[in-house]
C-alpha positions, 0 to 999 in steps of 0.5 A: 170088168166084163173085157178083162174077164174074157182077158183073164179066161184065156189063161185057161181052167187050172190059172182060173181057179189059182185066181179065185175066178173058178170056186172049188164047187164049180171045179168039178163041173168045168171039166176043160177050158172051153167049159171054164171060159163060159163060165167066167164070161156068162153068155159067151158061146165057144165053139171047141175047134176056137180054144187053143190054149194047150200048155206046150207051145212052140216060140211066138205061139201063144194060147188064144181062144175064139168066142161070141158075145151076143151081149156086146155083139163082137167076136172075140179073141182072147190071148193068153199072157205069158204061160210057159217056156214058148211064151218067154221066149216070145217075151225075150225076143224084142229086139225092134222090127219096123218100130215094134217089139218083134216077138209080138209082132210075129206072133200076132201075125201068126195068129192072124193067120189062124183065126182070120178064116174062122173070123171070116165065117163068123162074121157073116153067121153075125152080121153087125158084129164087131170084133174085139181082141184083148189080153193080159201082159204078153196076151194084151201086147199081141192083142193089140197087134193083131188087132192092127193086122185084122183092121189092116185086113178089112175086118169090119169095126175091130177094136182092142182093150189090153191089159197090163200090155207090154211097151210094144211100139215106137213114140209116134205108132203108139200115140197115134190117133189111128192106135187111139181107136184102135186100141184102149190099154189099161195100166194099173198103178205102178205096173212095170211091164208097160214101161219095160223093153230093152232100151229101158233096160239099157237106160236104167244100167246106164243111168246106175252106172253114171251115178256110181262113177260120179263124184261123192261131192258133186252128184250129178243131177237127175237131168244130167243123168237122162241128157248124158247116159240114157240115150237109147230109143224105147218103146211104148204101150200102144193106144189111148192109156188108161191109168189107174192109180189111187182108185181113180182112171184117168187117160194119160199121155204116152209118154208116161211110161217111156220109163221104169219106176222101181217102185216095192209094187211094181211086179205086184200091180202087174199081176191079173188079179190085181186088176180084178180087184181094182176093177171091181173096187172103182166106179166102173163109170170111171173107166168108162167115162176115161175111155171117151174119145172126148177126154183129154190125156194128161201128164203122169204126176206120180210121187216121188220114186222110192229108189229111182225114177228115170225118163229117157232124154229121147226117142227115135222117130220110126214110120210102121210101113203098114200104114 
């Protein structure tokens, strides 16, 4: 709960107190971001030079902050999801680039070029400190990725807790075992942002429009469906995946979410105060015994879909040449 509230503190003062993070007597004290920030996350420091969280922003330039949590000794930095029109435009532009969505792939680049020289400092003011980057939605996708572009870097001992993230890379980068350490993505119920990208998108009109022109008397099964009109590769969420359903976290296989349930709340579940209060409501235990290295991943077993429920046939095999 703690990570995702330094996740949730990246949207800044105003989208804080619209949560309920921020009460209405607190308002009046927290005058700007910074301020707002440690409050939602007591104990960490931020430096006013680490918070860029200004509202107007260019295409693959999301807000993001700088902090220090000597209570679980990292450097952290947060990203904040999706915000304004800049942040759309990121969101939009995920067209593949070497197996990743490539908005967020250029802008995790872009800001680890910003905070590296920060880091750089930090790390030795705080020596035997980790480095933790998180997120929500489009702050949790970039996250993960930048913390692949900070590993790749020689940053000491970086890890990464994304919530609600984004399908953000192909099959085999997302469930790898280098991804599996790097990353633990939280998924909550039938969020459809982590099982949505292009290809998805493009399976499920597929999958409609085959059914529509099929045959009253004979209605194609849904096997049929997935072998003959969904056939475009998708991505993933990245890393070892977390799901909460029914109150209970469990670590699932990736490839749950290599399609779009339409589900009544699927955009609901998405939203940051949903995960606050699950979070709040089950045995934080439950989540932290999930994300033991030690936990097998099971299959998705979800209930029947009210409207649909569709699974892409295949997925291609792409290599990150990074690695």
């Amino acid at each position: 709960d703690r990570y995702l509230n330094m996740a949730c503190a990246a949207f800044g003062r105003e989208a804080l107190v619209g949560m309920g993070s921020i009460s209405p007597q607190d308002r009046p004290r927290l005058l700007d971001d910074r301020a707002a920030i440690m409050h939602v996350v007591p104990g960490m420091q931020v430096a006013p030079e680490h918070v860029d969280l200004g509202f107007i922003r260019s295409t693959f330039n999301p807000g993001y902050y700088i902090g220090v949590s000597p209570e679980d000794r990292c450097l952290v930095v947060a990203v904040r999801g999706t915000f304004g029109i800049g942040d759309i435009l990121t969101d939009l532009s995920c067209e593949w680039q070497d197996g990743a969505h490539s908005g967020m792939l250029k802008s995790a680049e872009r800001i680890a070029s910003k905070v590296s020289p920060h880091l750089t400092e930090l790390v030795k003011k705080h020596p035997g400190f980790g480095i933790l980057t998180t997120g929500h939605s489009l702050g949790a996708g970039v996250a993960a990725m930048l913390a692949h572009e900070l590993h790749m870097s020689g940053f000491p001992a970086v890890r990464c807790w994304a919530f609600a993230p984004p399908a953000i890379w192909e099959l085999n980068m997302a469930r790898s075992d280098y991804s599996s350490r790097l990353i633990t993505s939280v998924i909550l119920e039938d969020d459809v942002v982590p099982r949505l990208c292009l290809g998805s998108v493009r399976n499920m009109s597929a999958a409609l429009n085959y059914m529509d022109a099929a045959s009253d008397e004979t209605p194609p099964s849904m096997a049929e469906v997935r072998q003959r009109a969904m056939t475009n590769p998708v991505l993933y969420p990245p890393g070892r995946l977390i799901l909460i359903r029914e109150h209970v976290a469990k670590v699932v296989t990736t490839e749950c979410f290599g399609e779009i349930l339409l589900r009544p709340a699927l955009v609901e579940d998405h939203m940051p105060w949903r995960y606050r209060a699950e979070m709040t409501a089950i045995l934080p235990t439950q989540v932290r015994l999930a994300a033991q290295p030690a936990t097998p991943a099971v299959p998705c077993r979800p209930a029947a879909p009210a409207v649909a429920y569709i699974r892409p046939a295949a997925t291609t095999t792409l290599r990150d040449p990074r690695l």
